[in-house]
C-alpha positions in Angstrom: -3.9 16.6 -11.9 -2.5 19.6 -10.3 -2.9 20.4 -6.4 -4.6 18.9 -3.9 -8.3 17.7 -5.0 -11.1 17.0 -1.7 -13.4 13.6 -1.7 -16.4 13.5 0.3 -16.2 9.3 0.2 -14.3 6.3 -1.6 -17.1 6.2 -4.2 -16.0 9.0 -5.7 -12.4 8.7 -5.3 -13.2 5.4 -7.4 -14.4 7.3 -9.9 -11.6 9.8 -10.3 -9.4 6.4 -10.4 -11.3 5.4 -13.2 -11.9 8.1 -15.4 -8.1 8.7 -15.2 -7.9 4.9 -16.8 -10.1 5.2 -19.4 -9.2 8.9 -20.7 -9.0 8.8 -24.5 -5.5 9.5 -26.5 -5.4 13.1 -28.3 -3.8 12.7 -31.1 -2.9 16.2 -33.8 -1.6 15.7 -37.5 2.0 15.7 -35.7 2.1 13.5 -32.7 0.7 12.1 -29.5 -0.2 15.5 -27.8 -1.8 13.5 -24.4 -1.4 9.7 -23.3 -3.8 8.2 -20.8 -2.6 6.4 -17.9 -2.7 2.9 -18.0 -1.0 2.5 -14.4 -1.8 4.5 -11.2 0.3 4.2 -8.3 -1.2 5.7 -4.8 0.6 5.6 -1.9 -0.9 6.1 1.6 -0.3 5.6 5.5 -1.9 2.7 7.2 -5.8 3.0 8.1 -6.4 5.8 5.2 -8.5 2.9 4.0 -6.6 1.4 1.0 -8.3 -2.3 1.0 -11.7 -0.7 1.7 -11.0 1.4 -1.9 -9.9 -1.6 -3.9 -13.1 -2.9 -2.6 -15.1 0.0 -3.9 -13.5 0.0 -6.9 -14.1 -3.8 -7.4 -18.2 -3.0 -7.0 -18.0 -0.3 -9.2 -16.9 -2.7 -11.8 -20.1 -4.9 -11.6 -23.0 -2.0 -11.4 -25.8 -2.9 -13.5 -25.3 -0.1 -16.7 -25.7 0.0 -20.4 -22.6 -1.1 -21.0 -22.9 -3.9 -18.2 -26.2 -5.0 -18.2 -26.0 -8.7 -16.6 -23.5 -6.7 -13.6 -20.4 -8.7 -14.5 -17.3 -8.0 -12.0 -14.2 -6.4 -14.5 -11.3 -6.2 -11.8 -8.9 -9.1 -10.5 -7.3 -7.8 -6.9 -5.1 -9.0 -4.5 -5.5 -7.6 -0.9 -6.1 -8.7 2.7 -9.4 -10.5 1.4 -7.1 -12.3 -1.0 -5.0 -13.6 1.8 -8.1 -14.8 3.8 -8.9 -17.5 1.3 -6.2 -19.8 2.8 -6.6 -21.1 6.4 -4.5 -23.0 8.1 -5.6 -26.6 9.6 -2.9 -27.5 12.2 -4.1 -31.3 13.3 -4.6 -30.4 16.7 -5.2 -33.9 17.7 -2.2 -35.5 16.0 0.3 -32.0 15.4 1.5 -34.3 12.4 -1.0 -33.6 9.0 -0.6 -29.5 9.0 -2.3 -27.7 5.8 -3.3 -25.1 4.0 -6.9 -25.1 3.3 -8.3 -23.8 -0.3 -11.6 -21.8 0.0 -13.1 -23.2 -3.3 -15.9 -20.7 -3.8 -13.5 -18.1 -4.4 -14.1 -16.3 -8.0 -10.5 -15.7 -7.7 -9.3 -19.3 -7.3 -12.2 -21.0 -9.5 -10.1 -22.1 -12.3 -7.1 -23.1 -10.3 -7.4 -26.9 -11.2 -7.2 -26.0 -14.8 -4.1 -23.4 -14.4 -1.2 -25.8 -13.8 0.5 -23.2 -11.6 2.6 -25.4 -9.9 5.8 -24.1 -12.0 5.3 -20.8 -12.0 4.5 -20.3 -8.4 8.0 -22.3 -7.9 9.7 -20.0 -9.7 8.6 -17.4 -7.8 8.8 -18.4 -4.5 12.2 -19.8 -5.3 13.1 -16.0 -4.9 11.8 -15.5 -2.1 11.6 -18.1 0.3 13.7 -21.6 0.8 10.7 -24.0 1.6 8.6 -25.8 -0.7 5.2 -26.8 -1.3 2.7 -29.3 -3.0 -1.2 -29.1 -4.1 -3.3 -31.3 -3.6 -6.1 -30.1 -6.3 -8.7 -32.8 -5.6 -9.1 -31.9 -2.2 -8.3 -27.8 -2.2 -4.9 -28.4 0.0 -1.5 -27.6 0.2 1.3 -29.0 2.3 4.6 -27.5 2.7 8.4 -29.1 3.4 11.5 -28.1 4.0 14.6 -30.1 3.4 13.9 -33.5 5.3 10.6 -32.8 7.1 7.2 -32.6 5.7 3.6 -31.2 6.5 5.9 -28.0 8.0 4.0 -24.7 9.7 5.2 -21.8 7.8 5.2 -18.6 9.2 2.8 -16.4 8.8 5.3 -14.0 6.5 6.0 -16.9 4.3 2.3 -17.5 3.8 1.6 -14.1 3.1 5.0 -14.7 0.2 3.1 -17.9 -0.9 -0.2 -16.5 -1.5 1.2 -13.8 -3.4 3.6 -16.5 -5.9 0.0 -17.7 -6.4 -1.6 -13.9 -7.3 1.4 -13.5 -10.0 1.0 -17.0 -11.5 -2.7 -16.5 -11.8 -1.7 -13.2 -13.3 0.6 -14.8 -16.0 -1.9 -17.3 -16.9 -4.5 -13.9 -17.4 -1.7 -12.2 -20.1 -1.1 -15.5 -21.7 -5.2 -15.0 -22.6 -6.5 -18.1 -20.6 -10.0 -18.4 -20.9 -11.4 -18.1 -17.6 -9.8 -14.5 -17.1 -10.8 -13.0 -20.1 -13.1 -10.5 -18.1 -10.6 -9.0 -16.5 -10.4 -5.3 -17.2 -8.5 -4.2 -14.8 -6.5 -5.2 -11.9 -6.4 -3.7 -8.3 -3.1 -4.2 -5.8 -3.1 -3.3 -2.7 -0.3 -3.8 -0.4 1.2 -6.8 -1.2 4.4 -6.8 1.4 3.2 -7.5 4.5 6.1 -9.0 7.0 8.8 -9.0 4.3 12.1 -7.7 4.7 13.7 -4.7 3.0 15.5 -7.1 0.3 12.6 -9.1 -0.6 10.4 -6.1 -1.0 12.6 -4.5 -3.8 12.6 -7.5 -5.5 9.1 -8.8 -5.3 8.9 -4.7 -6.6 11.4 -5.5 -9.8 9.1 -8.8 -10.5 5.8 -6.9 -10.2 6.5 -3.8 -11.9 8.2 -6.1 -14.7 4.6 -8.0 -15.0 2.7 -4.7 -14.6 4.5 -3.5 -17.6 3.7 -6.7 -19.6 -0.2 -6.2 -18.9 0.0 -2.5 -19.7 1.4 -3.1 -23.1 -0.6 -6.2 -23.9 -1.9 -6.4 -27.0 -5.0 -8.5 -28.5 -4.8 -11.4 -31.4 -5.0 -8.9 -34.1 -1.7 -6.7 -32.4 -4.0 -3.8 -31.5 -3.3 -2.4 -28.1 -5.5 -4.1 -25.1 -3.9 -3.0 -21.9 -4.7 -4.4 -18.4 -5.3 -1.1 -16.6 -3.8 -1.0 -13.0 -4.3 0.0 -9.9 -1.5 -0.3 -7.0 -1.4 0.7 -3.7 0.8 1.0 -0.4 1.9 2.1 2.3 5.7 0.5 2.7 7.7 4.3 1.2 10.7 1.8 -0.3 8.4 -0.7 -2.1 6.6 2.5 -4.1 9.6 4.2 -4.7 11.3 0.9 -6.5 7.8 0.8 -7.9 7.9 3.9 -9.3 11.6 3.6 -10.7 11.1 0.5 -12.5 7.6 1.7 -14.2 8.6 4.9 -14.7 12.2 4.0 -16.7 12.2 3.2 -20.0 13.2 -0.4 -21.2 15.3 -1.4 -23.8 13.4 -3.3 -26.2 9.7 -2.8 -24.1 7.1 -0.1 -25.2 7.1 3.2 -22.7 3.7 2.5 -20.2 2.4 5.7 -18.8 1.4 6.2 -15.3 0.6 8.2 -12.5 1.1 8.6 -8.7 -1.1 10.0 -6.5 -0.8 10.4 -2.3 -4.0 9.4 -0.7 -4.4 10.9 2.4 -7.1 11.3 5.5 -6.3 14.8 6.6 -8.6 14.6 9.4 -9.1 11.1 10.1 -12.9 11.1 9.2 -14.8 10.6 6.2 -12.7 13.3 3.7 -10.2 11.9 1.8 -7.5 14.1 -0.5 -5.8 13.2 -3.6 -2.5 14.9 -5.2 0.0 14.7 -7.9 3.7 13.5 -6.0 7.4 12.7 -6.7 8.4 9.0 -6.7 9.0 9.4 -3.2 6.2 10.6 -1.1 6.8 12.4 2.5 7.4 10.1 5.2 4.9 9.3 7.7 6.8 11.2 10.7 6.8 14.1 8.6 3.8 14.7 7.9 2.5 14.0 10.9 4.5 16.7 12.2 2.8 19.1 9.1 -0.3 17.9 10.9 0.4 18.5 14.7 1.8 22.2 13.4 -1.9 22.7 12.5 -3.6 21.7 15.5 -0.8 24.1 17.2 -2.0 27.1 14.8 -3.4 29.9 18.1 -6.1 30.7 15.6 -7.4 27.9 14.0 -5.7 24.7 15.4 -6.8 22.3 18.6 -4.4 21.0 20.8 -5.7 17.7 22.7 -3.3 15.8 25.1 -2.6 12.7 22.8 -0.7 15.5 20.4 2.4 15.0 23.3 2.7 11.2 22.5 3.0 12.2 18.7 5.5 15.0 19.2 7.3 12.6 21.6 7.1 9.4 18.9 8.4 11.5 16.2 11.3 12.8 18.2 12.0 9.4 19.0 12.2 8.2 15.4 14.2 11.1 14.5 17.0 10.6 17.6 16.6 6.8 15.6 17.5 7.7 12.2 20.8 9.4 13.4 21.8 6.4 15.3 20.7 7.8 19.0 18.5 6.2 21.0 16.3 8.5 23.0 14.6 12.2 23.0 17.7 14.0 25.2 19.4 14.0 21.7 17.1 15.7 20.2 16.7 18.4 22.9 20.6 18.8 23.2 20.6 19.9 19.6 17.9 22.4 20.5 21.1 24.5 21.9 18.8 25.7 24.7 19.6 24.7 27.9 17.7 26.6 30.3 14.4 24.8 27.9 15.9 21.8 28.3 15.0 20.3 31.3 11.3 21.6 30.9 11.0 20.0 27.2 12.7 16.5 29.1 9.9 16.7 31.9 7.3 17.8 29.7 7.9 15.2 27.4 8.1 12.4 29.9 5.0 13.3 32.2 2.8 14.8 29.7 3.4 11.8 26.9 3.0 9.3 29.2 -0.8 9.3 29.8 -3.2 6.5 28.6 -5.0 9.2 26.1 -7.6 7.9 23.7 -7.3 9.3 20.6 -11.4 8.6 20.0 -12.5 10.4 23.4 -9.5 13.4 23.0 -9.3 15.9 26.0 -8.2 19.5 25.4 -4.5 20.8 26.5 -5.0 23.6 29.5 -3.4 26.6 28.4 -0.1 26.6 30.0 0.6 23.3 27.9 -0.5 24.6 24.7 1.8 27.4 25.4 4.5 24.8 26.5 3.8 22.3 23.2 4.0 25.0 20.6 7.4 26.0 22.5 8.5 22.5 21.9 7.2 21.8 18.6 8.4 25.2 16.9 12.3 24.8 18.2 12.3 21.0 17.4 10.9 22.2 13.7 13.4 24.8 13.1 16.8 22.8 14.6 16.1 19.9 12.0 15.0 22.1 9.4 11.7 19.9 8.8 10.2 20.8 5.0 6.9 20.1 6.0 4.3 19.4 3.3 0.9 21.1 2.7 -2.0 18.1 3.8 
């Protein structure tokens, strides 16, 4: 796909998704002329509605058809659902007996008792985290410890680590052709990196992309090709590009997958959603929320509202940041102006300052559209912003 494509709703996104999954090989009398993708990775910004898609997709999956008369569900996920089917019981009464609680009607969990998990899920934590952890599989709990002391409250980013060791043992237990995930057609991912830090994120990348590749390349009793198609999503810019690097690379001594990456964006914040082609690394979130504020300063077609200071203001801030500064007055000393400079400072400070509601937006007066477009074109053109279409 080729420029920037326009979806009315997630439905039909869904659709694109899987119709790009389940293209057909062209083969000529010579070679391979077209391979379908087996893994599609979108990235996108926070609220652009990620988990709300893997949900769509999920209920495409099990609409009544002719292929799927009896409605039967065809994707495994793991997103912030996922994570809801453990909650905690802290003993109030005693602060002593603290656990995890199991939601046993989960389709996801149902055939946890008959898994044996418990050493996978080690091995993986083990990477991850320095605490440790017991089931209790009669009763749908698990208690944690940590060197000496035992029944221990784990943070909530440790959780969210724990609960994922479980998604990627269940997933194991899937390639290895276990019985009760034999419907499983394909498998949705949404953001699974919540509160982690920068290391742990590339390497809970490494160990997904290395089990994406396995279920990509699986292969059925006979050896004929049965991939797990995927579907991954997020939002955190290093964990897709490590993504992308370790799919995309060839391995010595593992079959070449094919994929795709897609940015999924909400242009306008309402019910329109885009799709395009990108690089391994997508535009960062300041940036293009600078391409978007340079719209909404277009004379002709944009609409300034006051909220558009606090943006202009936040990304100045992040940009004074990233070169090791730690206000705005960096940024407008570079601007070389000096008789602007004071005006940008008090602009900035009096006009970013106001409780403005992005849901009930007022419209700039004149003289500060005049005064924001001032701002906005001599901040652009000092850092030499590249700023993408949206």
């Amino acid at each position: 796909m080729s420029g920037i494509r326009s979806y009315n709703n997630l439905r039909n996104i869904v659709r694109r998704l899987r119709d790009d999954l389940n293209q057909r090989e062209i083969v000529t009398k010579k070679k391979i002329v077209k391979h379908p993708a087996t893994i599609l990775l979108l990235y996108a910004y926070n609220r652009t509605g990620k988990t709300r898609l893997s949900m769509e997709f999920k209920d495409e999956g099990k609409h009544r058809s002719r292929r799927n008369p009896e409605s039967k569900a065809d994707t495994l996920y793991f997103n912030a659902f996922t994570e809801d089917l453990f909650t905690w019981e802290n003993d109030l009464e005693g602060d002593s007996v603290r656990y995890l609680q199991i939601n046993q009607a989960s389709e996801f969990l149902k055939a946890l008792t008959e898994l044996a998990l418990d050493e996978t899920i080690a091995s993986y934590l083990g990477r991850y985290a320095d605490f440790e952890f017991d089931i209790d599989y009669d009763e749908w709990i698990i208690t944690f410890r940590k060197d000496k002391e035992e029944n221990i409250k784990i943070s909530r980013g440790e959780q969210n680590i724990f609960i994922w060791c479980i998604f990627m043992a269940i997933c194991e237990r899937m390639l290895d052709g276990h019985d009760s995930y034999q419907w499983v057609k394909y498998l949705y991912i949404d953001d699974p990196i919540s509160s982690l830090d920068d290391n742990n994120a590339i390497s809970m990348a490494c160990d997904l992309a290395k089990l994406l590749r396995r279920a990509a390349s699986r292969k059925d009793n006979n050896g004929e090709p049965a991939p797990i198609k995927i579907i991954f999503s997020s939002h955190h810019a290093l964990f897709f590009n490590v993504m992308c690097n370790e799919i995309g690379r060839p391995k010595e001594g593992e079959p070449r997958v094919t994929h795709r990456r897609y940015f999924l964006h909400r242009p306008n914040g309402d019910g329109v959603y885009t799709l395009r082609a990108t690089d391994d690394t997508p535009f960062f979130h300041h940036v293009a929320t600078l391409a978007e504020l340079q719209q909404a300063a277009d004379p002709v077609n944009g609409k300034l509202y006051t909220f558009h200071f606090n943006a202009l203001r936040s990304i100045m801030e992040k940009t004074a940041c990233f070169f090791g500064h730690s206000g705005i007055s960096f940024c407008l000393k570079a601007l070389d102006k000096e008789e602007d400079m004071a005006l940008y400072n008090r602009a900035l400070n009096l006009l970013s300052h106001g409780k403005y509601a992005i849901y009930e937006p007022t419209e700039m007066v004149e003289d500060n559209k005049d005064l924001f477009r001032r701002i906005l074109n001599d901040f652009v053109t000092e850092f030499q912003f590249n700023l993408p279409v949206i």
